[in-house]
The first five atom37 places (N, CA, C, CB, O) and aatype in JSON, in Angstrom:
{
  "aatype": [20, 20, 20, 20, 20, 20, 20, 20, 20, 20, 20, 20, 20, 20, 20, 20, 20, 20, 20, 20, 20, 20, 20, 20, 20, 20, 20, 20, 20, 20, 20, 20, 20, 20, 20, 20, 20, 20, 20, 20, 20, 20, 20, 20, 20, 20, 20, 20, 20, 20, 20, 20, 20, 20, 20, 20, 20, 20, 20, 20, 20, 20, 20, 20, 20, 20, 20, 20, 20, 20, 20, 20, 20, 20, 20, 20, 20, 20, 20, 20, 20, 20, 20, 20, 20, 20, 20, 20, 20, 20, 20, 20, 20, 20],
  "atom_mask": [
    [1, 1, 1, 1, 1],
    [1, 1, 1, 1, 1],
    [1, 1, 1, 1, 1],
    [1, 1, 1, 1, 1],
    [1, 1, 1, 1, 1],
    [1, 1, 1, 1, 1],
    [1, 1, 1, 1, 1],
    [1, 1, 1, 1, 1],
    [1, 1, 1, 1, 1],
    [1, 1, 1, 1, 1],
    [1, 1, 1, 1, 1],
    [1, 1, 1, 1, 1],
    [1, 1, 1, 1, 1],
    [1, 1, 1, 1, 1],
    [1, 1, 1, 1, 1],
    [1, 1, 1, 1, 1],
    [1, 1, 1, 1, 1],
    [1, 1, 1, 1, 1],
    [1, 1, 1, 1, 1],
    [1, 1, 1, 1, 1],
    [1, 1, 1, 1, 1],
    [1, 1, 1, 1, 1],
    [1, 1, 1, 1, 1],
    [1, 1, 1, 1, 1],
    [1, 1, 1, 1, 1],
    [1, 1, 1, 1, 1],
    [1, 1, 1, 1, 1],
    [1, 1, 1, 1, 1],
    [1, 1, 1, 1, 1],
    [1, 1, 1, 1, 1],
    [1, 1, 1, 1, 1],
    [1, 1, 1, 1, 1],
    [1, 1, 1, 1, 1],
    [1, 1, 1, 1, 1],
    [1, 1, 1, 1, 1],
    [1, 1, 1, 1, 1],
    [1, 1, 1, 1, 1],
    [1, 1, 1, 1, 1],
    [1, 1, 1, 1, 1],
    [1, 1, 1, 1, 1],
    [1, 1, 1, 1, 1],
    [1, 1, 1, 1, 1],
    [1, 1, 1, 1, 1],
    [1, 1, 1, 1, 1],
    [1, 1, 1, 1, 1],
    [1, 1, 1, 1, 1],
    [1, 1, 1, 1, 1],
    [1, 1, 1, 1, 1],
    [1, 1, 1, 1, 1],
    [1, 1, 1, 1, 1],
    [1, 1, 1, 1, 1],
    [1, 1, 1, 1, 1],
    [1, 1, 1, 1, 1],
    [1, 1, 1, 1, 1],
    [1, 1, 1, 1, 1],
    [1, 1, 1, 1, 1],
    [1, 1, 1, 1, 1],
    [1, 1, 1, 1, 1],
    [1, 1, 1, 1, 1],
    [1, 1, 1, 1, 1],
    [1, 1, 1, 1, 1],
    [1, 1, 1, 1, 1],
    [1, 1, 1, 1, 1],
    [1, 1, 1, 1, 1],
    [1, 1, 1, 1, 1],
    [1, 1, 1, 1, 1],
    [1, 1, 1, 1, 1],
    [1, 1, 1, 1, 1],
    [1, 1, 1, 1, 1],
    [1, 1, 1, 1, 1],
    [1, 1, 1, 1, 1],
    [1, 1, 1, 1, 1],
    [1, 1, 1, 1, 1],
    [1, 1, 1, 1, 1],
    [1, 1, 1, 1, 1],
    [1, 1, 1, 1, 1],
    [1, 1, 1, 1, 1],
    [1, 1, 1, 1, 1],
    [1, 1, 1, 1, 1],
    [1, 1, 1, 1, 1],
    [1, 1, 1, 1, 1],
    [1, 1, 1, 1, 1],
    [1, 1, 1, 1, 1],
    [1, 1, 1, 1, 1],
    [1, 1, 1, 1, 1],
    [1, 1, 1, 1, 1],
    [1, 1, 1, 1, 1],
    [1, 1, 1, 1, 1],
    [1, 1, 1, 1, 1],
    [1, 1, 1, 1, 1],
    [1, 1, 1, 1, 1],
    [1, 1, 1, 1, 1],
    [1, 1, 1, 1, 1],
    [1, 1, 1, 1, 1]
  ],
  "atom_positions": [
    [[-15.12, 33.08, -30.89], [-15.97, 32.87, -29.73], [-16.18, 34.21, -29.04], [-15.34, 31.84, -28.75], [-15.22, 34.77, -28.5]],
    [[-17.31, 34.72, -29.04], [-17.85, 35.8, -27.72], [-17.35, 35.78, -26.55], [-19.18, 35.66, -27.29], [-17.02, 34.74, -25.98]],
    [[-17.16, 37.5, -25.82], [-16.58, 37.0, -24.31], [-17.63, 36.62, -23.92], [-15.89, 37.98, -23.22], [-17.35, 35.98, -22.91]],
    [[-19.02, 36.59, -24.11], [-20.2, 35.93, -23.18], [-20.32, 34.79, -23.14], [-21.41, 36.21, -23.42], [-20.68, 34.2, -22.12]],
    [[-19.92, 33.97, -24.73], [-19.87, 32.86, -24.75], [-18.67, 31.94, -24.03], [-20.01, 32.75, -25.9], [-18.77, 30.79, -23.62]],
    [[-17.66, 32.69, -24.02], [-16.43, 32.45, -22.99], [-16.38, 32.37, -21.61], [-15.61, 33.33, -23.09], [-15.68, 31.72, -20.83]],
    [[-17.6, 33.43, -21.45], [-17.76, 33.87, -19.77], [-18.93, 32.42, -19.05], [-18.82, 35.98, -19.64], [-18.95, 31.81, -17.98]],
    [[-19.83, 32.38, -20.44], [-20.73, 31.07, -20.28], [-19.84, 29.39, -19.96], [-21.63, 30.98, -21.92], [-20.14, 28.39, -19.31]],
    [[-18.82, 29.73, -20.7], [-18.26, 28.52, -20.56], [-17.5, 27.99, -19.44], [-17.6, 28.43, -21.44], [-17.47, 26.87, -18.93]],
    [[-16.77, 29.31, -19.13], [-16.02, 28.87, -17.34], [-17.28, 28.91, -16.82], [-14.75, 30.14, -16.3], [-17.66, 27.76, -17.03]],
    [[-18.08, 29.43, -16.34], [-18.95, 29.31, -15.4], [-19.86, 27.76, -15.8], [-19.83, 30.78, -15.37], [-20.61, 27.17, -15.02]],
    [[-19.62, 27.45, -16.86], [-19.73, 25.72, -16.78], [-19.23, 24.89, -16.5], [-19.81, 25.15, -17.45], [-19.71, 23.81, -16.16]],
    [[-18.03, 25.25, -16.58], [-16.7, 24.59, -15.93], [-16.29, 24.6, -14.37], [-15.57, 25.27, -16.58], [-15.9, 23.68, -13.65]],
    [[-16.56, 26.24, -14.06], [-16.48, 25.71, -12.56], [-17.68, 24.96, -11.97], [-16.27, 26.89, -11.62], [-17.43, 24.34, -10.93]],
    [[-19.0, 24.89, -12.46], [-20.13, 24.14, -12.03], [-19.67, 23.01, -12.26], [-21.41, 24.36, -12.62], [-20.04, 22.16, -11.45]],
    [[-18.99, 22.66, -13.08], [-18.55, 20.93, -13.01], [-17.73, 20.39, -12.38], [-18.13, 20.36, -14.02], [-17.88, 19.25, -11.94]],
    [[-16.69, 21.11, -12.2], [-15.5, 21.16, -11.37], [-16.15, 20.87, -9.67], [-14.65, 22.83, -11.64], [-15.73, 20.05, -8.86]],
    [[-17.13, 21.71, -9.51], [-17.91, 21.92, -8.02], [-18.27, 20.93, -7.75], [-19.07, 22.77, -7.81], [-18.08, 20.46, -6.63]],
    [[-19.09, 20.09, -9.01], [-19.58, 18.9, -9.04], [-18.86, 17.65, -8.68], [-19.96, 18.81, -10.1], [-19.16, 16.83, -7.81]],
    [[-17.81, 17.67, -9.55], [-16.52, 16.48, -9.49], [-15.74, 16.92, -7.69], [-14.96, 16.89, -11.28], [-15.31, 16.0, -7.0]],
    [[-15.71, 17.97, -7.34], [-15.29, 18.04, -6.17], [-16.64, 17.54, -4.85], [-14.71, 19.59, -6.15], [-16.38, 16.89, -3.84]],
    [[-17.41, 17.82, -5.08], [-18.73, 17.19, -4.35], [-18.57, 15.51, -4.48], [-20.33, 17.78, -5.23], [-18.66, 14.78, -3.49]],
    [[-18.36, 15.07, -5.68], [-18.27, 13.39, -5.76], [-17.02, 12.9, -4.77], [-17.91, 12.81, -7.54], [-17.0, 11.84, -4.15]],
    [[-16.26, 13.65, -4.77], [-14.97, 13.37, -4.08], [-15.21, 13.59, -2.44], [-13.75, 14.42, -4.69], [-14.56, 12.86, -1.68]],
    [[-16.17, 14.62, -1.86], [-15.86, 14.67, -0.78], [-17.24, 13.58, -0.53], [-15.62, 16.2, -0.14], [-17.34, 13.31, 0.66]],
    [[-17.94, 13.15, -1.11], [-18.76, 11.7, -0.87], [-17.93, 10.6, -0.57], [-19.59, 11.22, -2.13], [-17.96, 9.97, 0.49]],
    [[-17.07, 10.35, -1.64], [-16.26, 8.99, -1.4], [-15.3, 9.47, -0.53], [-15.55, 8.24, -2.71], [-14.38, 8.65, -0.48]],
    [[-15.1, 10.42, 0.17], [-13.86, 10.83, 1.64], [-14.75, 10.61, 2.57], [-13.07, 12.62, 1.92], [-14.21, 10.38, 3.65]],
    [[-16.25, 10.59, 2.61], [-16.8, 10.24, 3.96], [-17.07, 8.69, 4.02], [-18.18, 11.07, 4.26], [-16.97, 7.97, 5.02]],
    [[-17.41, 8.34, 2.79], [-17.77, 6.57, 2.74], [-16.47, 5.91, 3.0], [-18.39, 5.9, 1.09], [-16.44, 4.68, 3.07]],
    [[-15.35, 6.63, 3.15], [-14.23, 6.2, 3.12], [-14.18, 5.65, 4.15], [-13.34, 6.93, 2.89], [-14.23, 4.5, 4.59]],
    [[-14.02, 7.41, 4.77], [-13.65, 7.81, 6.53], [-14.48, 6.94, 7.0], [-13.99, 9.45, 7.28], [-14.02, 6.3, 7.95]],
    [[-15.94, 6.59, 6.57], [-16.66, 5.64, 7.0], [-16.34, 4.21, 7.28], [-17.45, 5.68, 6.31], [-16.6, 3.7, 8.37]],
    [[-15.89, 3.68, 6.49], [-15.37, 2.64, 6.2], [-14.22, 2.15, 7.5], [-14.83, 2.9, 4.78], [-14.32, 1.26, 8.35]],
    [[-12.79, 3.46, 7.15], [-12.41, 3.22, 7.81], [-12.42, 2.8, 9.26], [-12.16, 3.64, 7.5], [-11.96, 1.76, 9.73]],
    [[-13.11, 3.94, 9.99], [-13.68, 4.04, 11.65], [-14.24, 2.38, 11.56], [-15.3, 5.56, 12.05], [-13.98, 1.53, 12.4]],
    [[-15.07, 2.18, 10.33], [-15.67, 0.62, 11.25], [-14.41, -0.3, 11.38], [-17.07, -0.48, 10.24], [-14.08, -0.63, 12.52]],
    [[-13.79, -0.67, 10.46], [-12.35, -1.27, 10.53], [-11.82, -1.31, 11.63], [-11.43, -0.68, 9.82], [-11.85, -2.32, 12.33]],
    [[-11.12, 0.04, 12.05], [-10.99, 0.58, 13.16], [-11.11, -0.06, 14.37], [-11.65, 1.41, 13.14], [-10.23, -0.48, 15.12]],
    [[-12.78, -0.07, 14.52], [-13.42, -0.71, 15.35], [-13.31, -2.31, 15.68], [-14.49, -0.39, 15.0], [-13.26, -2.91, 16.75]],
    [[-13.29, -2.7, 14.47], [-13.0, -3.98, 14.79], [-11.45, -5.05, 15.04], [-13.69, -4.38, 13.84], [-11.12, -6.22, 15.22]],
    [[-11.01, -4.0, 14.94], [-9.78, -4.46, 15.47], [-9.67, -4.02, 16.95], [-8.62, -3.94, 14.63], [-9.12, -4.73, 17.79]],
    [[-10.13, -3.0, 17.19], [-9.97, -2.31, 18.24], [-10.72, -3.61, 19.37], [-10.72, -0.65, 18.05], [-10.32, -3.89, 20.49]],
    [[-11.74, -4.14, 18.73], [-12.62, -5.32, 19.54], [-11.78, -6.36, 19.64], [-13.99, -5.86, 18.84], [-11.28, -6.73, 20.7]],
    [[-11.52, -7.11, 18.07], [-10.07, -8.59, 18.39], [-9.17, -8.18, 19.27], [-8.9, -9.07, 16.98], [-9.0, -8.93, 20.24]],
    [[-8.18, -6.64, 19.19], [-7.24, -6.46, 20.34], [-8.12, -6.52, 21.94], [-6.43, -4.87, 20.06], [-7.88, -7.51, 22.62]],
    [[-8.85, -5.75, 22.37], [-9.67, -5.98, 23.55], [-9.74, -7.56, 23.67], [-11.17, -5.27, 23.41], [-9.1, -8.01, 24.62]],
    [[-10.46, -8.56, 22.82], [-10.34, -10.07, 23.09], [-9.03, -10.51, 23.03], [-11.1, -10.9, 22.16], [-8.99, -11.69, 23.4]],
    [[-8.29, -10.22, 22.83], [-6.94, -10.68, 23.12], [-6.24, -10.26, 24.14], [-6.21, -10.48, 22.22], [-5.24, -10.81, 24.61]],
    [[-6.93, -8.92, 24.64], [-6.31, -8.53, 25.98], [-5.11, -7.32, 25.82], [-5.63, -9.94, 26.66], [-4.61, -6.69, 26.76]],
    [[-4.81, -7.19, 24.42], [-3.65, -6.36, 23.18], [-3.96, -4.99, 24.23], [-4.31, -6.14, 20.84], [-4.96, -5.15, 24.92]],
    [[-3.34, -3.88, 24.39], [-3.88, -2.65, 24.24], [-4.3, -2.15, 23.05], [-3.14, -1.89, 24.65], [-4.0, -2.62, 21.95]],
    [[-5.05, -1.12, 23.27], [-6.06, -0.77, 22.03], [-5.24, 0.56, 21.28], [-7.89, -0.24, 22.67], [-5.49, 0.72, 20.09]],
    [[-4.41, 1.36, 21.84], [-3.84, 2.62, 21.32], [-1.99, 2.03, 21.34], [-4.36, 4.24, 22.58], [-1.25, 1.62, 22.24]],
    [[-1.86, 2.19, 20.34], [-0.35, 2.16, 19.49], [0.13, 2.93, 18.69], [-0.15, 1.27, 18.77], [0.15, 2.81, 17.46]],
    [[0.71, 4.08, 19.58], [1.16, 5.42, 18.91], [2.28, 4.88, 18.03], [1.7, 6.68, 20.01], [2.36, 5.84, 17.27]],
    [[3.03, 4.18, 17.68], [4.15, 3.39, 17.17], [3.45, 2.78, 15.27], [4.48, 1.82, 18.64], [4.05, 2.71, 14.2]],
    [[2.1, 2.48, 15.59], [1.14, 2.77, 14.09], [0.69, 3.87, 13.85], [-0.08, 2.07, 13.91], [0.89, 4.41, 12.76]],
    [[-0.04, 4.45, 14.84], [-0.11, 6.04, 13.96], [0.97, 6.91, 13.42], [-0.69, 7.07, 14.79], [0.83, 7.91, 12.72]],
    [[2.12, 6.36, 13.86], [3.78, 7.26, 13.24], [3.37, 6.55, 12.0], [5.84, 6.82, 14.03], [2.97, 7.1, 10.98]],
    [[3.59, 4.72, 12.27], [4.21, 4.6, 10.71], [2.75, 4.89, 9.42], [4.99, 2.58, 10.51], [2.83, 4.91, 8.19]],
    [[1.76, 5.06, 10.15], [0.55, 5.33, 9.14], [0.94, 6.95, 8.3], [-1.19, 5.42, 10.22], [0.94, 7.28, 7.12]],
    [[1.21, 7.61, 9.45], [1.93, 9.24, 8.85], [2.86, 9.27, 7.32], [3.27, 9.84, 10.21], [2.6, 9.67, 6.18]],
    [[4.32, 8.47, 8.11], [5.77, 8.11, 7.62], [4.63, 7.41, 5.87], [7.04, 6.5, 9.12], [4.74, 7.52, 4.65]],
    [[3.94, 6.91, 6.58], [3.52, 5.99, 5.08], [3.27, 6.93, 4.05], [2.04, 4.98, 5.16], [3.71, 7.24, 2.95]],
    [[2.03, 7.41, 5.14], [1.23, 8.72, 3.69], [1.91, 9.74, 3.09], [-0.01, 9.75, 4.18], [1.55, 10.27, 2.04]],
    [[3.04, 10.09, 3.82], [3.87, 11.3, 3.79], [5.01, 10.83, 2.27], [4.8, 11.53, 5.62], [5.56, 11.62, 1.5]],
    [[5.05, 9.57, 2.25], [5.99, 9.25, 1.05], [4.98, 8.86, -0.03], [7.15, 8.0, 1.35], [5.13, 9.13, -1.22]],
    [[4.08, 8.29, 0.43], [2.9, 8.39, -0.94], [2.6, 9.56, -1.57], [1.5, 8.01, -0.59], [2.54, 9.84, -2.77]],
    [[2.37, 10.31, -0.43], [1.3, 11.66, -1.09], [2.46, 12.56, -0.62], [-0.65, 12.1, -0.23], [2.29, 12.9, 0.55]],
    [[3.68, 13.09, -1.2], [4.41, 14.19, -1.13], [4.36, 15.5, -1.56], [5.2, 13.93, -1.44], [5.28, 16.31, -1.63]],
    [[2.81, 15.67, -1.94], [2.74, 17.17, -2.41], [1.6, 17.42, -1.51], [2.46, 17.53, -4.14], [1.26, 18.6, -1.62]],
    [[0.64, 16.55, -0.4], [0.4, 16.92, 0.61], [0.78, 17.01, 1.69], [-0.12, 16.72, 0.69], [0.99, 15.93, 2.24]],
    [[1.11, 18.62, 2.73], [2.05, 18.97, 3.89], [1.87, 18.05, 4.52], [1.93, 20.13, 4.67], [0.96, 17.25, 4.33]],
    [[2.71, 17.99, 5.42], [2.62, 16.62, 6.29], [1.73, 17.38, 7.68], [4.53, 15.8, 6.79], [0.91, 16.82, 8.39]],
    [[2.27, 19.02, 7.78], [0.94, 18.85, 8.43], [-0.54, 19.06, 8.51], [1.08, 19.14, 9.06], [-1.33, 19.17, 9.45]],
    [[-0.65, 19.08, 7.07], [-2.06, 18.57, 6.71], [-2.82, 17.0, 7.2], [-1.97, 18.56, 5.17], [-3.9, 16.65, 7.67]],
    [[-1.5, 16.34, 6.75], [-1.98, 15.05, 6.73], [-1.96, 14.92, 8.39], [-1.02, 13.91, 5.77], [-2.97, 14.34, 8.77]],
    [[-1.14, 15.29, 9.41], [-0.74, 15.46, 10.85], [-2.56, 15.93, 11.74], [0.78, 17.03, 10.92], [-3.26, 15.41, 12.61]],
    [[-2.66, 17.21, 10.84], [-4.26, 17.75, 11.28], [-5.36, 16.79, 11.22], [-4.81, 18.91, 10.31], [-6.23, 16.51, 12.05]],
    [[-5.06, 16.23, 9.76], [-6.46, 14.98, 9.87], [-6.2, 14.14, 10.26], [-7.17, 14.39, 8.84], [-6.88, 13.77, 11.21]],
    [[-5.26, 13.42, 9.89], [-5.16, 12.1, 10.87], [-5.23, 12.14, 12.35], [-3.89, 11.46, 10.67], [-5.88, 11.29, 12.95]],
    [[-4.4, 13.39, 13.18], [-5.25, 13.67, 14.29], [-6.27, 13.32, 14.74], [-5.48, 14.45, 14.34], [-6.48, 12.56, 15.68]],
    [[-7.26, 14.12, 13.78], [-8.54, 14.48, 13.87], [-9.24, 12.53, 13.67], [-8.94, 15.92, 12.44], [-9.86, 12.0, 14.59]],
    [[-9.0, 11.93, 12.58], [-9.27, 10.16, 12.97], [-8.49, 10.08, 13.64], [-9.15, 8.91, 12.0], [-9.37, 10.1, 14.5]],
    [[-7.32, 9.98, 14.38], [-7.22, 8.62, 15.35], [-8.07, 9.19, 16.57], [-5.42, 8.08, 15.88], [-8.67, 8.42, 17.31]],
    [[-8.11, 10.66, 16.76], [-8.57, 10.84, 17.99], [-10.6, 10.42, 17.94], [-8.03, 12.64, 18.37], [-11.22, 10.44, 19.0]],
    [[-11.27, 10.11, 16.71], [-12.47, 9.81, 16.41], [-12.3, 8.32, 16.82], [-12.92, 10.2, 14.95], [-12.99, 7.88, 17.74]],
    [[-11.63, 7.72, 16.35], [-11.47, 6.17, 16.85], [-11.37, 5.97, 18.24], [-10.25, 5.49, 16.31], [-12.18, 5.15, 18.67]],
    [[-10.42, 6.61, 19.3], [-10.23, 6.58, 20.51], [-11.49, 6.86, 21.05], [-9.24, 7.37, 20.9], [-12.04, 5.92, 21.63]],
    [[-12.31, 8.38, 20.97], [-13.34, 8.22, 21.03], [-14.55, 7.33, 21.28], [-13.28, 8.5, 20.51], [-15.33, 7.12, 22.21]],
    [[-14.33, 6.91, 20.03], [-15.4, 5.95, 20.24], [-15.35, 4.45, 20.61], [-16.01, 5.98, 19.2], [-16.35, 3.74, 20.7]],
    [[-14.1, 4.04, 20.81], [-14.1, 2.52, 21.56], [-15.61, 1.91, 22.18], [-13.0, 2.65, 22.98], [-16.37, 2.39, 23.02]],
    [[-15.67, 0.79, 21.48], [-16.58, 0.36, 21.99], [-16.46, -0.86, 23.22], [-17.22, 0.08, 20.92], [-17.48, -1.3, 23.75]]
  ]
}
């Protein structure tokens, strides 16, 4: 094999790679999407029930959860985004 033909080939590879990472951050927003409406609608049954709507006591064990699932992502990675949703949910209470 040629180094051009070699050099042709990673540079096909990272174009696909770019690609397969593009599909992924689609299904992280339809996700995130997903989630927030969920979210929401609980956030509405607790309001009709009169519940409070913020329960820092689930966002621990949602952490504690992901943190033993996914152990090769930092926890405060997972700490930064999840942040970043619960404080999008609070937000937006409807």
């Amino acid at each position: 094999m040629s180094a051009s033909s070699n050099k042709q080939n990673l540079i096909d590879e990272v174009t696909q790679l770019r690609h397969d990472v593009d599909h992924i951050d689609e299904s992280i927003g339809l996700l995130l999407t997903q989630r927030h409406h969920l979210a929401q609608e609980i956030i509405k049954r607790k309001k009709t029930l009169g519940l409070s709507t913020f329960d820092p006591n689930r966002e621990e064990e949602i952490i504690l959860r992901l943190q033993e699932k996914f152990p090769d992502i930092p926890t405060e990675v997972l700490l930064d985004i999840y942040s970043r949703i619960f404080e999008w949910t609070k937000s937006s209470q409807s």
